[in-house]
GUDREN-885144 format. One record per atom (N, C-alpha, C, O): residue in three letters; x, y, z. Coordinates in steps of 0.05 Angstrom, whole numbers, plus 5000, padded with zeros to 4 digits. Layout:
GUDREN-885144
ALAXYZ ...
//
This chain:
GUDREN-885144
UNK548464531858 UNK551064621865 UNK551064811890 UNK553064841903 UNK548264961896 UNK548365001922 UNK548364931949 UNK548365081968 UNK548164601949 UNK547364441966 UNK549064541992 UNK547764572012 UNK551864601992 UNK554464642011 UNK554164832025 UNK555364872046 UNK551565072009 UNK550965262019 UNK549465352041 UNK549665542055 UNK547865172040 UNK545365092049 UNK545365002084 UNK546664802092 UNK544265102094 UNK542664862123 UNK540964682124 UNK538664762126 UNK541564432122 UNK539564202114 UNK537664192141 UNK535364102139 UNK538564282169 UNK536164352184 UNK534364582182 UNK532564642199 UNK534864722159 UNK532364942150 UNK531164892125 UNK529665042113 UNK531864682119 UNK530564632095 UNK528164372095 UNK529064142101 UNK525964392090 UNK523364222082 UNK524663852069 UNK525663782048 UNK523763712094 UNK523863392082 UNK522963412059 UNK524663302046 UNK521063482040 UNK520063412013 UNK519463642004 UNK519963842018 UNK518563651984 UNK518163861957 UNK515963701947 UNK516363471942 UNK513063841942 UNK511963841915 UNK512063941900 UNK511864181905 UNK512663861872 UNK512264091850 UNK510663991829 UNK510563761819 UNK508864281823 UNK507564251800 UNK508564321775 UNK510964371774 UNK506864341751 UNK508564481729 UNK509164761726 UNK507364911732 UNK510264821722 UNK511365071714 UNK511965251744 UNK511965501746 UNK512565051767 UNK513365191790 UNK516565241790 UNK518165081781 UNK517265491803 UNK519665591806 UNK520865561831 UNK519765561854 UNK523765541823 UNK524765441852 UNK526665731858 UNK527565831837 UNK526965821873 UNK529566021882 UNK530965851902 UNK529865711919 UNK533665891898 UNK535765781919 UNK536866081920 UNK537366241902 UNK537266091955 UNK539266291963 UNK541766181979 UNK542065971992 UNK543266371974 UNK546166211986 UNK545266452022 UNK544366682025 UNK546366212043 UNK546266332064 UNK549666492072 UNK551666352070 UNK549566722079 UNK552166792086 UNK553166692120 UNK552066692142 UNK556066612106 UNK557366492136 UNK557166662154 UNK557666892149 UNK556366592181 UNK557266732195 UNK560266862214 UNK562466762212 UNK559667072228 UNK562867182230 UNK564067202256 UNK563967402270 UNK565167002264 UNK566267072290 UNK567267202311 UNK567167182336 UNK568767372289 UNK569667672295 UNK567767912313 UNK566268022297 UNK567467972331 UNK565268202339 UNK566368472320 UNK568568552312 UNK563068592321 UNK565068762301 UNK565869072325 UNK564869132347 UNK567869202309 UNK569469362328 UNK567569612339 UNK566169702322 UNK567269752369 UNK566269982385 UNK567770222395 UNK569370222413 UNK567070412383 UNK568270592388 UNK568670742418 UNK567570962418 UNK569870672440 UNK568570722463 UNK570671042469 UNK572971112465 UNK567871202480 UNK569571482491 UNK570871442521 UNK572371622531 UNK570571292531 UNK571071252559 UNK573971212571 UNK574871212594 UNK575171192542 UNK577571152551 UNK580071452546 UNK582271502554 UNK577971582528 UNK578671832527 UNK577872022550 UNK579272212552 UNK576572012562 UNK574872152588 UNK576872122603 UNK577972322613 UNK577571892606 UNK580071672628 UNK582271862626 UNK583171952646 UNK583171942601 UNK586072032597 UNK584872302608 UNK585272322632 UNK583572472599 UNK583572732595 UNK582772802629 UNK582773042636 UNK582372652642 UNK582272672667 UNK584872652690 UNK585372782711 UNK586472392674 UNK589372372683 UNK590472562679 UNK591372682699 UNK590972682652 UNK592173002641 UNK590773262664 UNK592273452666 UNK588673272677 UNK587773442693 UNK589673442722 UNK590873622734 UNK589373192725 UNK590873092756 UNK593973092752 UNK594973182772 UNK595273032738 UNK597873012733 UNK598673232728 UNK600673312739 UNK597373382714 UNK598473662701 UNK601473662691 UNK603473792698 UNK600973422666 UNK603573422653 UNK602373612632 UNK600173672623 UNK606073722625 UNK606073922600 UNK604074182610 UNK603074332593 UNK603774212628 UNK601574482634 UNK603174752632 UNK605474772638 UNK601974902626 UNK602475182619 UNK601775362630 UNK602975572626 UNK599275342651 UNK598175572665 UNK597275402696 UNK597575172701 UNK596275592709 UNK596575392746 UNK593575662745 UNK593475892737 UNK591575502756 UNK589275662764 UNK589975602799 UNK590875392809 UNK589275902812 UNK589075872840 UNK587375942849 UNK586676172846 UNK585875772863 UNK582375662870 UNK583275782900 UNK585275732913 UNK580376022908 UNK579175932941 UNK581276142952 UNK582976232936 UNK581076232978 UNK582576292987 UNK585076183006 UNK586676333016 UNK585175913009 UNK586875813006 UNK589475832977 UNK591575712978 UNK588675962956 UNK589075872931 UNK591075562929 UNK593475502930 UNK589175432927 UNK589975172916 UNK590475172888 UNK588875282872 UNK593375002878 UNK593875012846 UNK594074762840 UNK594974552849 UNK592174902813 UNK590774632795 UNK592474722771 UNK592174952761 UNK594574542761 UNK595574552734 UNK593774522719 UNK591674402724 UNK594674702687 UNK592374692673 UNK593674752641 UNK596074812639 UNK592174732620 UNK593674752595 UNK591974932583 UNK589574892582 UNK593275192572 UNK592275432554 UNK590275272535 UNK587875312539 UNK591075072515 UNK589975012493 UNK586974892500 UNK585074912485 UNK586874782525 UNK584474682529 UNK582574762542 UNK580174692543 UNK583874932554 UNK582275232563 UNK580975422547 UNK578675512550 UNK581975452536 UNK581575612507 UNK580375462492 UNK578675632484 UNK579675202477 UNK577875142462 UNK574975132469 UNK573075142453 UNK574875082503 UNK572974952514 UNK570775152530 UNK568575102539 UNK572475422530 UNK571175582552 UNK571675902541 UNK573875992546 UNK569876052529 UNK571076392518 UNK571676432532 UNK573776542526 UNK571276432563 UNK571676612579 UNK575176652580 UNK576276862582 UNK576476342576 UNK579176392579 UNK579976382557 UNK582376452556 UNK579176332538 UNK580076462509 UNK580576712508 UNK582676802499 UNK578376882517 UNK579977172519 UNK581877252536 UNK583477432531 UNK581677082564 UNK584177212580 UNK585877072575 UNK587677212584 UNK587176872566 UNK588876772561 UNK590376862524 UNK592276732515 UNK589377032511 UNK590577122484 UNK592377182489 UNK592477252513 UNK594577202476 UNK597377402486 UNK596277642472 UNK595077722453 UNK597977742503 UNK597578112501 UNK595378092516 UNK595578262533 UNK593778002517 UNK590378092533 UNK589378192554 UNK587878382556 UNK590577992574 UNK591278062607 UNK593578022621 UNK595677942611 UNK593478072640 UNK595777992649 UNK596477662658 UNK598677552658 UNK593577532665 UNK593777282667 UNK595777112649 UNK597676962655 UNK594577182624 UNK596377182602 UNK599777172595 UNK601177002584 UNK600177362606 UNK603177352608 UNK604377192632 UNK605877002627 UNK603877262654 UNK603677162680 UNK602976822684 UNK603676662701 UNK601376802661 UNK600976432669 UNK599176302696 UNK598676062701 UNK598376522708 UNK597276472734 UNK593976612732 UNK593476842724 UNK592676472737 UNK589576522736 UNK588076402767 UNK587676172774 UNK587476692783 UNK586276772805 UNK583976662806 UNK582876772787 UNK582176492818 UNK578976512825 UNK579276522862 UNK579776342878 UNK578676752866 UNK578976682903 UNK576876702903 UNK576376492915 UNK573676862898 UNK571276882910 UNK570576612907 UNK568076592907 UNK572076332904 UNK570376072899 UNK572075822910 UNK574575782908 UNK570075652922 UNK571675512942 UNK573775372916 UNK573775432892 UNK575475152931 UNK577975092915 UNK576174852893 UNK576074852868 UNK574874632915 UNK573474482906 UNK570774512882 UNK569874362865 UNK570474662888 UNK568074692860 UNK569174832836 UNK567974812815 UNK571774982837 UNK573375052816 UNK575074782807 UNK576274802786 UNK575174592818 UNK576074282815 UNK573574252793 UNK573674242768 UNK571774242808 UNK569574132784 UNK569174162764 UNK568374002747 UNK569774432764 UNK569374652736 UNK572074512719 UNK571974362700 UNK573674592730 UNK576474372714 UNK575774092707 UNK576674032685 UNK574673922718 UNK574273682705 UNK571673692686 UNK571473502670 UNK569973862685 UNK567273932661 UNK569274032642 UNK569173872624 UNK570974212637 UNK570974292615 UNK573874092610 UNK574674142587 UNK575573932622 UNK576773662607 UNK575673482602 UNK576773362584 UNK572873362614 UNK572373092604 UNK568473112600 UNK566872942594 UNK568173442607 UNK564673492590 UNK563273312615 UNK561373172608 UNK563973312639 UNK562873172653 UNK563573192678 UNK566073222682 UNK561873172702 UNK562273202740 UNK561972932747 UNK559572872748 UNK563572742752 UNK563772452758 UNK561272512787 UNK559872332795 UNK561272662794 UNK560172662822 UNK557572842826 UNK556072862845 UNK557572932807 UNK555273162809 UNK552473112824 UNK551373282838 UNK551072792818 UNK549472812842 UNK549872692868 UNK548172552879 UNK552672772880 UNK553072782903 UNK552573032922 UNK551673002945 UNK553273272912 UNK552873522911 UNK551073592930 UNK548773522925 UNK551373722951 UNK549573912965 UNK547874062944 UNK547774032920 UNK546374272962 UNK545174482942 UNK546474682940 UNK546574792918 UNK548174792966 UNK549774952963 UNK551474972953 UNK552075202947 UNK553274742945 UNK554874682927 UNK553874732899 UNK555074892884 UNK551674582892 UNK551074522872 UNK550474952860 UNK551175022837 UNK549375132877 UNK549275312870 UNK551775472865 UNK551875642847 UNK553375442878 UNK556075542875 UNK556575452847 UNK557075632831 UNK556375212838 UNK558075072813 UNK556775232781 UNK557475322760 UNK553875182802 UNK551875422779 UNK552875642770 UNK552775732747 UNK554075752795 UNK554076062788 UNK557676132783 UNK558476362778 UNK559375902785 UNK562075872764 UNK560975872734 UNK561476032717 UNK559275642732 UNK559075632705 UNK557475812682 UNK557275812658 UNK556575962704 UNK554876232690 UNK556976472684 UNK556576622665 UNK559576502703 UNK561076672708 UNK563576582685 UNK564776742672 UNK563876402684 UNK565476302659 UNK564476292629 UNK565976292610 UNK561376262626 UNK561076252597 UNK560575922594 UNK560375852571 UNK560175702616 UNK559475502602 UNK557675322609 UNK557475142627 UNK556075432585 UNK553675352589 UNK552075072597 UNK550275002612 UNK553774962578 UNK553174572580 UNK553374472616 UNK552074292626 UNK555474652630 UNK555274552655 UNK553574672681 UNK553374602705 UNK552274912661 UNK550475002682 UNK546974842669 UNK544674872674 UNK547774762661 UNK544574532640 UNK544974372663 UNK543274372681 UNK547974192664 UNK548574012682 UNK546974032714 UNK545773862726 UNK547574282720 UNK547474352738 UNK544874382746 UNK544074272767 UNK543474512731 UNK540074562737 UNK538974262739 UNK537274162755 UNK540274152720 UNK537773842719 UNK539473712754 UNK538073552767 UNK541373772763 UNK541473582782 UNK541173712812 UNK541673612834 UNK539874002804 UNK538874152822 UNK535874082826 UNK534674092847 UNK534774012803 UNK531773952805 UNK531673792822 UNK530573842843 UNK532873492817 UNK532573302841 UNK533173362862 UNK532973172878 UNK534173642873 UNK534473672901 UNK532173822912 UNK532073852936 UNK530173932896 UNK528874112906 UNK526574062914 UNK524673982901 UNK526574182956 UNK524174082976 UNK524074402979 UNK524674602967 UNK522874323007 UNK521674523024 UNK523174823036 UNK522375053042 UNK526474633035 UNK528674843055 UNK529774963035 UNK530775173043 UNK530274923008 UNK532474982991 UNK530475042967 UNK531575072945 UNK528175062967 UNK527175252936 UNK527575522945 UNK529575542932 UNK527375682952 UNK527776032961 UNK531276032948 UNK531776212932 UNK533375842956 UNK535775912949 UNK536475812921 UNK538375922910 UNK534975582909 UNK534975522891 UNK533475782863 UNK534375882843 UNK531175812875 UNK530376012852 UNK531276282853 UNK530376432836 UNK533376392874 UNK534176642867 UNK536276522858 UNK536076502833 UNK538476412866 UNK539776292846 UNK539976272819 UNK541976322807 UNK536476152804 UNK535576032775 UNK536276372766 UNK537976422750 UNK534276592781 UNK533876772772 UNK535777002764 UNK535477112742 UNK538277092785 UNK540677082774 UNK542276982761 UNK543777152750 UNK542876762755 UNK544376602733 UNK543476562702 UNK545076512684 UNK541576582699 UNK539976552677 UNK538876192672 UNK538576052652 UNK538676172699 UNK538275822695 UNK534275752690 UNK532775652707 UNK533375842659 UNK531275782658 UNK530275652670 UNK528575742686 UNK530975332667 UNK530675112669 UNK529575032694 UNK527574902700 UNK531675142709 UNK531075062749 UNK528775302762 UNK527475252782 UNK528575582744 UNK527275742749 UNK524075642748 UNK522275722763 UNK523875482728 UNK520775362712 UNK519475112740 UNK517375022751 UNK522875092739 UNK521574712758 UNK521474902789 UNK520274772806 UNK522175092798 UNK522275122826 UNK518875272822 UNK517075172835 UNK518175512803 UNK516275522810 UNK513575362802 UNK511375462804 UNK514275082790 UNK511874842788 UNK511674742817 UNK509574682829 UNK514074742825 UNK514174712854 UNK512074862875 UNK509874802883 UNK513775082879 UNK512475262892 UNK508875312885 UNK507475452900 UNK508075172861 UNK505175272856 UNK503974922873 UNK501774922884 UNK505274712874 UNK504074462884 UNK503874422912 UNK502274262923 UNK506674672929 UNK506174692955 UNK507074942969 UNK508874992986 UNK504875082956 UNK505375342959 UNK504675442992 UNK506175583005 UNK502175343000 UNK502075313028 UNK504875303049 UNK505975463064 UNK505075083042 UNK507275083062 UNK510275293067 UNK511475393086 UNK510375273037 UNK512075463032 UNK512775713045 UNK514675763060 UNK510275923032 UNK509476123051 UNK509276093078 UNK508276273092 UNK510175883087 UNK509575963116 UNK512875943126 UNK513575943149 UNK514475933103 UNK517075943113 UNK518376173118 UNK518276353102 UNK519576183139 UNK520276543144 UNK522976613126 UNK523776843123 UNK524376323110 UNK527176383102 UNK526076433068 UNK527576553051 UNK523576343062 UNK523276363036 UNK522876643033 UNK524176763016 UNK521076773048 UNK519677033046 UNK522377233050 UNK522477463039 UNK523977153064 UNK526377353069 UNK527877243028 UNK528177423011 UNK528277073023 UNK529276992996 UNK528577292986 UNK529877492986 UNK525277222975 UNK523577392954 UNK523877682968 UNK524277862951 UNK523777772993 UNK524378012997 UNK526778142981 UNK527078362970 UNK528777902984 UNK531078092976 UNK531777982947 UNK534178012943 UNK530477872926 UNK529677902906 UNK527478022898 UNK526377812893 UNK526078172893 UNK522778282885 UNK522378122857 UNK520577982849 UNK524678212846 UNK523178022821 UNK522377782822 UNK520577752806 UNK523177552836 UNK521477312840 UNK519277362848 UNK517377282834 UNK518477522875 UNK515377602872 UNK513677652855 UNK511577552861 UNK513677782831 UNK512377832812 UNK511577552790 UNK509677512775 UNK513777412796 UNK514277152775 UNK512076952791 UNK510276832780 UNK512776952821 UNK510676792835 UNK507776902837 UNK505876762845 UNK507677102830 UNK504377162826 UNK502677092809 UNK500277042812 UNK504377102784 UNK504377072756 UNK503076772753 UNK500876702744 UNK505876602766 UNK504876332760 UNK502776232783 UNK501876002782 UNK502376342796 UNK499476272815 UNK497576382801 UNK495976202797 UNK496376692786 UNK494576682767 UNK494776472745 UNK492676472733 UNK495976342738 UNK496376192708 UNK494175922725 UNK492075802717 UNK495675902749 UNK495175572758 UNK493075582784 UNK493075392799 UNK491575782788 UNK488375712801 UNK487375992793 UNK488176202786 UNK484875852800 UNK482676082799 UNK482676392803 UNK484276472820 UNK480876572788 UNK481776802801 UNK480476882831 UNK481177092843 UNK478776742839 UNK477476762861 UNK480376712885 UNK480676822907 UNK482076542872 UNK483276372892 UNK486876532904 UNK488376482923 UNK486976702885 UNK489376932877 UNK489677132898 UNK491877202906 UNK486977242910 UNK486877362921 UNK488477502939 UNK489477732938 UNK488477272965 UNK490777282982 UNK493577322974 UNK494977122969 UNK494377542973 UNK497277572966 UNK498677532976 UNK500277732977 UNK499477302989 UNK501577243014 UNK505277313001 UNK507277333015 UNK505177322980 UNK508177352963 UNK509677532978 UNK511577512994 UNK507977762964 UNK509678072971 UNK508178152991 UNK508378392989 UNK506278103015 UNK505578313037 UNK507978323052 UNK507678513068 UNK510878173054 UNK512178223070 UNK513878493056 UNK514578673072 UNK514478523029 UNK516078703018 UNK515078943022 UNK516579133027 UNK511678993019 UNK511979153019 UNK508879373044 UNK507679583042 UNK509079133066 UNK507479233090 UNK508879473098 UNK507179643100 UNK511579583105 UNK512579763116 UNK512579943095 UNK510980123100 UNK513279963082 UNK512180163060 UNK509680333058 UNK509780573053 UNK508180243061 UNK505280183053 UNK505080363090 UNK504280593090 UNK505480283105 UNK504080373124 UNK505280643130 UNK503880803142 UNK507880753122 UNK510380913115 UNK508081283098 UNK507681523103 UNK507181063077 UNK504881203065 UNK501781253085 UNK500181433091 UNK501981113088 UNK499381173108 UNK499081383135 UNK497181523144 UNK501481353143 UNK502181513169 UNK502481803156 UNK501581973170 UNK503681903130 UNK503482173113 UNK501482253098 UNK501782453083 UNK498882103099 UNK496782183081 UNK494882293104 UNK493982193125 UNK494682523092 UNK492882713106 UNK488882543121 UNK487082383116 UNK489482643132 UNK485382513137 UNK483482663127 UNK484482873118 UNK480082643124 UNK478982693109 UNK477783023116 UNK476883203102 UNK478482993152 UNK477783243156 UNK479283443157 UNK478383653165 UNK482183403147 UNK484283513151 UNK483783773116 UNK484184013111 UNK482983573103 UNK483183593082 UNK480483853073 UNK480484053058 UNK478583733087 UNK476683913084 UNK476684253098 UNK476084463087 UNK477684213125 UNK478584423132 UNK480484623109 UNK479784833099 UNK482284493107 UNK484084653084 UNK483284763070 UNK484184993067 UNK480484663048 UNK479384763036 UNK477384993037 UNK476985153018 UNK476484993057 UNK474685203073 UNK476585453080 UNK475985693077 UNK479285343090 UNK480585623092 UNK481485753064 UNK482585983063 
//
């Protein structure tokens, strides 16, 4: 009675059987024509991006740059997505608040665009298009706002930018922002071509006017050669040669010293 069930092209021209052999029949299940259904986010991204650009139903107008360019914008999604405007936007809180209008002028118009489409659709359609300068600016929005996921974004698509001209602005950058991540990869960098590096006059001006990267770059040059090889301190002689000789020009000499004592 299972015969109907069956595929007679998977099944054996003959059968032997001995005694006491067992047969199992399985019923094969039909197959389903139907695909079965995918949940796709992409079409949510789609909207929540239209809702950015349209700025229907918006509630608050951010003014980007000093141009201030206005980007409609909606309290609720501001507020779920970002503390930073969760607190200025509470009623009673700030004045933004009441006012409906939220100021960024220290930041061009366009990378506060960006920042607006990361925290509607969790994503920079363009991000590795990005200069470095750009890309540091966007860094240091998203450090200044509280969100974090887009400064992750940001480091990983800073790594792929990083040569010869742009590690010095890249790792003071890492180093103020709290961007581990780009901080680790600029100085793996800096230890594979460290030569060259140092011989850049824009990097050494960088680390001057950070000190603390100097110390970090010493650090990871003891970790990663010899101690014979450490020696040369090319990091900090620029920070701190004038100094140093500053001291030298006020330290007494040996016979100066001896005299004194005699009197």
């Amino acid at each position: 009675m299972f015969t109907d069930q069956l595929d007679p092209d998977g099944s054996p021209e003959s059968v032997f059987l001995q005694k006491n052999d067992i047969i199992l029949v399985r019923h094969r299940a039909p197959t389903s024509s139907i695909a079965r259904p995918l949940v796709n986010d992409d079409e949510y991204f789609s909207r929540m991006k239209e809702l950015l650009s349209s700025g229907e139903n918006s509630d608050v107008v951010i003014e980007a740059g000093p141009e201030r360019a206005s980007f409609p914008a909606h309290r609720s999604i501001l507020s779920a997505r970002c503390e930073f405007f969760r607190a200025m936007l509470r009623p009673g809180a700030m004045k933004e608040s009441t006012a409906g209008v939220v100021r960024i002028t220290n930041h061009s118009a366009e990378m506060v665009s960006k920042m607006l489409e990361f925290i509607y659709t969790n994503r920079v359609s363009d991000l590795h298009k990005l200069g470095y300068e750009q890309l540091i600016e966007l860094l240091t929005l998203a450090e200044q706002y509280l969100l974090v996921s887009l400064r992750c974004a940001c480091e990983a698509a800073a790594q792929e930018l990083l040569n010869l001209v742009n590690i010095g602005k890249f790792l003071v950058a890492a180093e103020n922002h709290n961007a581990n991540y780009l901080k680790e990869a600029c100085l793996q960098f800096f230890v594979e071509y460290r030569h060259e590096i140092l011989q850049d006059d824009a990097f050494r001006e960088e680390v001057e006017n950070c000190p603390t990267i100097a110390f970090q770059l010493l650090k990871v040059l003891a970790q990663n050669m010899p101690l014979m090889q450490v020696a040369p301190i090319a990091v900090c002689s620029t920070i701190s040669t004038e100094s140093s000789k500053r001291r030298r020009l006020c330290m007494p000499s040996d016979e100066e010293e001896i005299s004194r004592d005699w009197t």
